[in-house]
GUPAGU-383780 format. One record per residue (C-alpha): residue in one letter; x, y, z. Coordinates in pm, whole numbers. Layout:
<pt type="A" x="X" y="Y" z="Z"/>
...
***
This chain:
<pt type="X" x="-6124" y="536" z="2553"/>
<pt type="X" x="-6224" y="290" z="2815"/>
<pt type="X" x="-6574" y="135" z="2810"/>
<pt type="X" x="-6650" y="148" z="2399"/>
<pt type="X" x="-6730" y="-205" z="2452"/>
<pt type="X" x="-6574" y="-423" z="2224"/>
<pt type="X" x="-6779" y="-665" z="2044"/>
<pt type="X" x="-6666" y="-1039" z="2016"/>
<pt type="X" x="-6473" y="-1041" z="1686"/>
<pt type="X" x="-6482" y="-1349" z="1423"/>
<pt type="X" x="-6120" y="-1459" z="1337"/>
<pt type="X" x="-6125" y="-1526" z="932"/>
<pt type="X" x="-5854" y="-1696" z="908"/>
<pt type="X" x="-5670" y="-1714" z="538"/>
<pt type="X" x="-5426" y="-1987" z="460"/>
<pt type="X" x="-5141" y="-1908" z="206"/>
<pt type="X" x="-4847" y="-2074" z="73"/>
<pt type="X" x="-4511" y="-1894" z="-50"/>
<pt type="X" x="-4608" y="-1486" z="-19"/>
<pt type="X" x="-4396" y="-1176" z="-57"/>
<pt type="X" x="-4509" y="-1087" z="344"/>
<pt type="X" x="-4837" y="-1132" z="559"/>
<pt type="X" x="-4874" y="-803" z="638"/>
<pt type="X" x="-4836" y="-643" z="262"/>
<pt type="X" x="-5129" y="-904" z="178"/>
<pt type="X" x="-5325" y="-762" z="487"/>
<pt type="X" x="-5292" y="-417" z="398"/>
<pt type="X" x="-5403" y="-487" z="92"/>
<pt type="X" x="-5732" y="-651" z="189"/>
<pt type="X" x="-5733" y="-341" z="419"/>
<pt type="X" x="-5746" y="-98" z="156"/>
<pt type="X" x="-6017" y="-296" z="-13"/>
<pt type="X" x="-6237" y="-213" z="301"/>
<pt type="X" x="-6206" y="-585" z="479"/>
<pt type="X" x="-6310" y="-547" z="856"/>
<pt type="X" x="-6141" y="-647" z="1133"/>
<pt type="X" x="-6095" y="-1027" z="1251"/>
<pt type="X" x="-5879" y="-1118" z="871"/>
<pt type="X" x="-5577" y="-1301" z="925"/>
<pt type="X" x="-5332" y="-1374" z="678"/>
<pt type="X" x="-5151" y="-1686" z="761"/>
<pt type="X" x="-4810" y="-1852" z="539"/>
<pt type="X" x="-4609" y="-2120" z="509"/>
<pt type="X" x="-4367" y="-1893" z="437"/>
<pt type="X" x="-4266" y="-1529" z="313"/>
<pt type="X" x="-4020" y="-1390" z="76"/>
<pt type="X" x="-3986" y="-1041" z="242"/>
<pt type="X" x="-4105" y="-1088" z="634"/>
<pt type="X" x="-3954" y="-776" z="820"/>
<pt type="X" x="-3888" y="-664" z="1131"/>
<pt type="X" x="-3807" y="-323" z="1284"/>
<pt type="X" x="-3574" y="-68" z="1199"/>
<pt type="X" x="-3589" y="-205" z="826"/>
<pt type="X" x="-3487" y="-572" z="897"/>
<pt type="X" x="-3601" y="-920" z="721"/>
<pt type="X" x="-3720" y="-1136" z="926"/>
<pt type="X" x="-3609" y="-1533" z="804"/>
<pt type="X" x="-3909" y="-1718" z="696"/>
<pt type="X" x="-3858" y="-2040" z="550"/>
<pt type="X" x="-4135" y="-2313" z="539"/>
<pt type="X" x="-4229" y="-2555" z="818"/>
<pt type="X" x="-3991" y="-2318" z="1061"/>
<pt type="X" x="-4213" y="-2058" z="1179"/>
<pt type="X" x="-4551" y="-1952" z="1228"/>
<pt type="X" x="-4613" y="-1632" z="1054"/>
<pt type="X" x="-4934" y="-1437" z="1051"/>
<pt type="X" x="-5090" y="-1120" z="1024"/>
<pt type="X" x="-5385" y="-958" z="1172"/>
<pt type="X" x="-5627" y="-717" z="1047"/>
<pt type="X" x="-5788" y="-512" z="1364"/>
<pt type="X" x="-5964" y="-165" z="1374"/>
<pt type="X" x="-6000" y="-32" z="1671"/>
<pt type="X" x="-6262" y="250" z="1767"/>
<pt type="X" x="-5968" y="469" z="1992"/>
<pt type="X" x="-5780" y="773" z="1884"/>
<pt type="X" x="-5500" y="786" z="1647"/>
<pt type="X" x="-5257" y="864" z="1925"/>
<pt type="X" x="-5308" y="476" z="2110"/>
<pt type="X" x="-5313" y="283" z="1804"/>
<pt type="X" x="-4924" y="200" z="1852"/>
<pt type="X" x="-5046" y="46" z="2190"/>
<pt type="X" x="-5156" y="-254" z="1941"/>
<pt type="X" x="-4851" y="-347" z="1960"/>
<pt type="X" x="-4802" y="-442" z="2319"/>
<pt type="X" x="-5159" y="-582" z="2340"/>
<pt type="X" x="-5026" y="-821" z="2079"/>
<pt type="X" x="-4736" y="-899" z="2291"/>
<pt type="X" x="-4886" y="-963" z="2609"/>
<pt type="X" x="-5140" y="-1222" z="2447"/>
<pt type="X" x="-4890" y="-1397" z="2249"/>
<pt type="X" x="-4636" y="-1439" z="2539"/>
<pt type="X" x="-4929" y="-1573" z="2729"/>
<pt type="X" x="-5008" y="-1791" z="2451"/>
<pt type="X" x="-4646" y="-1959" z="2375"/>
<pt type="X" x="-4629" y="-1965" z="2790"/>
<pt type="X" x="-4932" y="-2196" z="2816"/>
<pt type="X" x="-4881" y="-2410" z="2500"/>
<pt type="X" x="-4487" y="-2476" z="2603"/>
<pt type="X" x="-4487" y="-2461" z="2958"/>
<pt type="X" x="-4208" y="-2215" z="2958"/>
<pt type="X" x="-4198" y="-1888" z="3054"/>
<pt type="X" x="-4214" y="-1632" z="2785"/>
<pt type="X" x="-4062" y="-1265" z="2867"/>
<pt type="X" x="-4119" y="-927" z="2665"/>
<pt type="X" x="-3816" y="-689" z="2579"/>
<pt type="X" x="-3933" y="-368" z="2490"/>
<pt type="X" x="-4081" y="-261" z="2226"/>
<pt type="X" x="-4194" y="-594" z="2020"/>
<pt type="X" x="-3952" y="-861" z="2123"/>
<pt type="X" x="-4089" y="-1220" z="2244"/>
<pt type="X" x="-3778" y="-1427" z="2431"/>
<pt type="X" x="-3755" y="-1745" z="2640"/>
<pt type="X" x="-3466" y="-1717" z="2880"/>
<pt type="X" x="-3320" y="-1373" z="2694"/>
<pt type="X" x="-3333" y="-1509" z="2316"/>
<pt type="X" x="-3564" y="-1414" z="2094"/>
<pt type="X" x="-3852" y="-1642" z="1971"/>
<pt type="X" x="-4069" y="-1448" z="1808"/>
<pt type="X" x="-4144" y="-1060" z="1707"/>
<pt type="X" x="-4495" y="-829" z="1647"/>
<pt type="X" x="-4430" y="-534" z="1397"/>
<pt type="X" x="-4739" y="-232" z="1317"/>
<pt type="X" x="-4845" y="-110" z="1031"/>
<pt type="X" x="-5116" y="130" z="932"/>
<pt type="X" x="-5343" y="158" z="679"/>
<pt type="X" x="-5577" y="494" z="658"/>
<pt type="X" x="-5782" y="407" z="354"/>
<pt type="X" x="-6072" y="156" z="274"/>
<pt type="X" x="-6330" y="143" z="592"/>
<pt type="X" x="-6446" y="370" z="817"/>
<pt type="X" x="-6195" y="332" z="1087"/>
<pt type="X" x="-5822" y="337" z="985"/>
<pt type="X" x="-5653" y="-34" z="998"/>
<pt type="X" x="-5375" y="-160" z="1248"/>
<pt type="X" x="-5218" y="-463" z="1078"/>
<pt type="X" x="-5032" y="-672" z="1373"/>
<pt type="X" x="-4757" y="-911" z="1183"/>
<pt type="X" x="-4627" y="-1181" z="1413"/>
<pt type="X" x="-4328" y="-1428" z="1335"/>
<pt type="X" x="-4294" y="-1697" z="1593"/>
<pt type="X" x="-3932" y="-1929" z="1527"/>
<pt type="X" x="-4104" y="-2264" z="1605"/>
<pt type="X" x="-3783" y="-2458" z="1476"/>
<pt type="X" x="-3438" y="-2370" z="1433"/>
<pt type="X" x="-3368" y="-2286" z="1003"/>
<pt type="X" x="-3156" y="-2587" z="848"/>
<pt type="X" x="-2800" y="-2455" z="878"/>
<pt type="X" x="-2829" y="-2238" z="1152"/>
<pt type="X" x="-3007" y="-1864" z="1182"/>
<pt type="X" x="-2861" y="-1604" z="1041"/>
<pt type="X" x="-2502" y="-1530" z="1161"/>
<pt type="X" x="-2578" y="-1179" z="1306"/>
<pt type="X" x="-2890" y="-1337" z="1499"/>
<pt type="X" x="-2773" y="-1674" z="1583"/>
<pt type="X" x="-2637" y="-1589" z="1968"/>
<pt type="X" x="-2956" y="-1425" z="2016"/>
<pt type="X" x="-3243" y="-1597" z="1867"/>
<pt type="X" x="-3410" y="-1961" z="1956"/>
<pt type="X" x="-3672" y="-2110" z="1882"/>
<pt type="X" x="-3939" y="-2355" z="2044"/>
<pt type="X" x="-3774" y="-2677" z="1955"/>
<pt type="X" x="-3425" y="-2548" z="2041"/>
<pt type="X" x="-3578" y="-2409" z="2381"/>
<pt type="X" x="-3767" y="-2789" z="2466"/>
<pt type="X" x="-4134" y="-2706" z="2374"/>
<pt type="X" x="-4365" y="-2963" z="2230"/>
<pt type="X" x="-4648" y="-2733" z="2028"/>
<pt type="X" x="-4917" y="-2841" z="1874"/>
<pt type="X" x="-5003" y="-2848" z="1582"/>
<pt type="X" x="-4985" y="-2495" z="1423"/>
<pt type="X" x="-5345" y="-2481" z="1300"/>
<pt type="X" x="-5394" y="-2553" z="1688"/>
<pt type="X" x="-5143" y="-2288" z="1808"/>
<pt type="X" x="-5268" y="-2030" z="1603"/>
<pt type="X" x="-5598" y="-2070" z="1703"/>
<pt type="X" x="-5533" y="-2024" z="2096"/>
<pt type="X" x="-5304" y="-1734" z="2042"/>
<pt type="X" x="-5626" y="-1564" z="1803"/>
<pt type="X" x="-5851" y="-1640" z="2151"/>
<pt type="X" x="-5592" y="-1480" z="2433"/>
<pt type="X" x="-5519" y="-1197" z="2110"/>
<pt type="X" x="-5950" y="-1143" z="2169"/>
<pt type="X" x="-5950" y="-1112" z="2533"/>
<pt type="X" x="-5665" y="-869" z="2562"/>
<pt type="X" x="-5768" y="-678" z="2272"/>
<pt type="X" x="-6126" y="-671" z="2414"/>
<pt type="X" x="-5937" y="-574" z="2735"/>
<pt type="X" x="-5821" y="-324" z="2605"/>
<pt type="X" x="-6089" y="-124" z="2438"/>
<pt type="X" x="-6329" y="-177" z="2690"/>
<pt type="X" x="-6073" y="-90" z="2985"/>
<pt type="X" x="-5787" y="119" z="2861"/>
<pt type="X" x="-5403" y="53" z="2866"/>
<pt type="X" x="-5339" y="2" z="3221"/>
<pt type="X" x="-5445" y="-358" z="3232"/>
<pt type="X" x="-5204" y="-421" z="2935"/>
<pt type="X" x="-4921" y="-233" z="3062"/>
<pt type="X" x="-4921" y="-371" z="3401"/>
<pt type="X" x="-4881" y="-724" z="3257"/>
<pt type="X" x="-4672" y="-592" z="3034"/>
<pt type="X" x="-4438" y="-514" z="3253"/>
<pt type="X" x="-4506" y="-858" z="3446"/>
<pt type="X" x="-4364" y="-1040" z="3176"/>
<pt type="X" x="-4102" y="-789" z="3116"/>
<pt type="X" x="-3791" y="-965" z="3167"/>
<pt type="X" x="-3541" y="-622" z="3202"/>
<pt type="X" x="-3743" y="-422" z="3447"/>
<pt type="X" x="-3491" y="-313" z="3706"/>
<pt type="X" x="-3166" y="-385" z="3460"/>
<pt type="X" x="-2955" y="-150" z="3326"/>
<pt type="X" x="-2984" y="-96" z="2985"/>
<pt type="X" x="-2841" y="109" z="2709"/>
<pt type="X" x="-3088" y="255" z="2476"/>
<pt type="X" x="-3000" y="319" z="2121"/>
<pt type="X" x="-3167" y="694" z="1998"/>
<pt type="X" x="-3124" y="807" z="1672"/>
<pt type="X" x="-2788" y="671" z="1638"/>
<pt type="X" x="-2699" y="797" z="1988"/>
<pt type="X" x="-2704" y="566" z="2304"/>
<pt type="X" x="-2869" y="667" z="2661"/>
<pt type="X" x="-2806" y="459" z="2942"/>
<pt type="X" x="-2967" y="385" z="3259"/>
<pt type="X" x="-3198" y="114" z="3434"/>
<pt type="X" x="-3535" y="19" z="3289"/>
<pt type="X" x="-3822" y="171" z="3495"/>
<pt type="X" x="-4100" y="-29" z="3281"/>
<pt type="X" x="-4379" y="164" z="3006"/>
<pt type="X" x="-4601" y="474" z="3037"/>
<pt type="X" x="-4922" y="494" z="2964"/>
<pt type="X" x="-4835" y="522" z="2621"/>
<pt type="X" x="-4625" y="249" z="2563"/>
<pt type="X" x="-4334" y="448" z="2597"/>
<pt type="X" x="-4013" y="300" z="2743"/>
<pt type="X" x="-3919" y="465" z="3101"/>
<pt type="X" x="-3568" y="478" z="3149"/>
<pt type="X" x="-3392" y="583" z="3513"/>
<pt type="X" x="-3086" y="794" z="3384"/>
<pt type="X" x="-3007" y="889" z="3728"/>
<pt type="X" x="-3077" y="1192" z="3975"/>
<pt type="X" x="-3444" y="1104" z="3991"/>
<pt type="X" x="-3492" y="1177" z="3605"/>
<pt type="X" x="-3708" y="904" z="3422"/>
<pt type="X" x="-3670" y="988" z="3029"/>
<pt type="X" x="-3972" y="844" z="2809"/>
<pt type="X" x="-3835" y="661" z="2472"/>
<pt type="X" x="-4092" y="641" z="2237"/>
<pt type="X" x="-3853" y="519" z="1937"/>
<pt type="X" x="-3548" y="314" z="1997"/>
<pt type="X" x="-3343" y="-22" z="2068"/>
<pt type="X" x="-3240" y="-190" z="2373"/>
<pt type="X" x="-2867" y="-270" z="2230"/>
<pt type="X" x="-2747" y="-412" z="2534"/>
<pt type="X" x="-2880" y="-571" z="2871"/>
***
């Protein structure tokens, strides 16, 4: 995969108000053969989701929520590394515009001092172009909802303004989280995954903690060993065994 040389993309960026989700749009414009470099930016969403089937809480003038159209020249079997490419630039990014360090839980989480702030989920779109489409949907929580978040999530999410930040403003942010999304994306393609996963795992905050990990329903515990070189989550059961969770939740850490 390494050295395909990635070309410098141009970010088209696409301003919408009240949409049904970001990403449904972007598949759409996927299907219609767009090429990479669309983004699909709202002031808010009626259906945002998360992992595992979730919504993700979108009002206006809260959040920052985008989607990103890529198509990367690799095999089918790395296109799920998108994922954590996205993670590592937009940690980076929210790092340099607040001045606060920004850690990754594994798979897609973004957190500032263990609450979340912000989430990446894939989705994949075979038809319309010649390369198959990896749509990257971001939320970022840049203020806390009016009333609160959502009962189940308020111990564990925060957002920017709760956390201290002073961001720009969000036509700003956007725009240098698109450049450091470019260079690790570029990154990449031209060098592989190791660059990615070994600041992945830099900004990891649970490497070394013992975690359980939820599988299908059933939990495995052990302590968190970092990624493969698929993405995969390496987890130190014990006995010198290291078992490789490609699907799953950290429920508790």
């Amino acid at each position: 995969m390494a050295g395909t040389r990635a070309r410098a993309l141009a970010w088209r960026l696409e301003k919408v108000g009240r949409v049904g989700s970001t990403s449904e749009l972007a598949l759409e414009r996927a299907r219609e053969g767009s090429p990479e470099g669309l983004v699909i930016w709202a002031e808010s969403q009626e259906m945002g989701r998360g992992r595992l089937g979730r919504s993700w809480t979108s009002p206006p003038g809260c959040g920052l929520y985008f989607s990103v159209l890529l198509r990367p020249a690799v095999p089918g079997e790395h296109l799920a590394s998108i994922s954590l490419v996205a993670a590592v630039a937009m940690a980076e990014g929210l790092s340099g515009v607040c001045g606060l360090a920004v850690g990754l839980k594994w798979p897609n989480d973004l957190r500032i001092e263990g609450k979340k702030v912000g989430g990446i989920l894939l989705d994949f779109e075979p038809k319309g172009g010649k390369r198959p489409a990896v749509v990257a949907g971001i939320g970022i929580n840049l203020r806390t909802p009016p009333g609160g978040f959502p009962e189940k999530f308020a111990e564990r999410a925060t957002s920017l303004e709760r956390a201290g930040c002073r961001f720009p403003e969000e036509g700003e942010m956007i725009g240098g989280l698109l450049e450091r999304l470019e260079q690790w994306y570029r990154t990449f393609l031209d060098s592989g995954f190791d660059p990615v996963r070994e600041r992945w795992e830099a900004l990891s905050d649970g490497i070394g903690s013992r975690v359980s990990v939820s599988l299908a329903g059933d939990p495995a515990e052990g302590k968190m060993a970092g990624i493969d070189a698929a993405g995969r989550l390496l987890l130190d059961t014990g006995g010198g065994k290291l078992l490789s969770v490609d699907a799953g939740e950290i429920i508790e850490s």
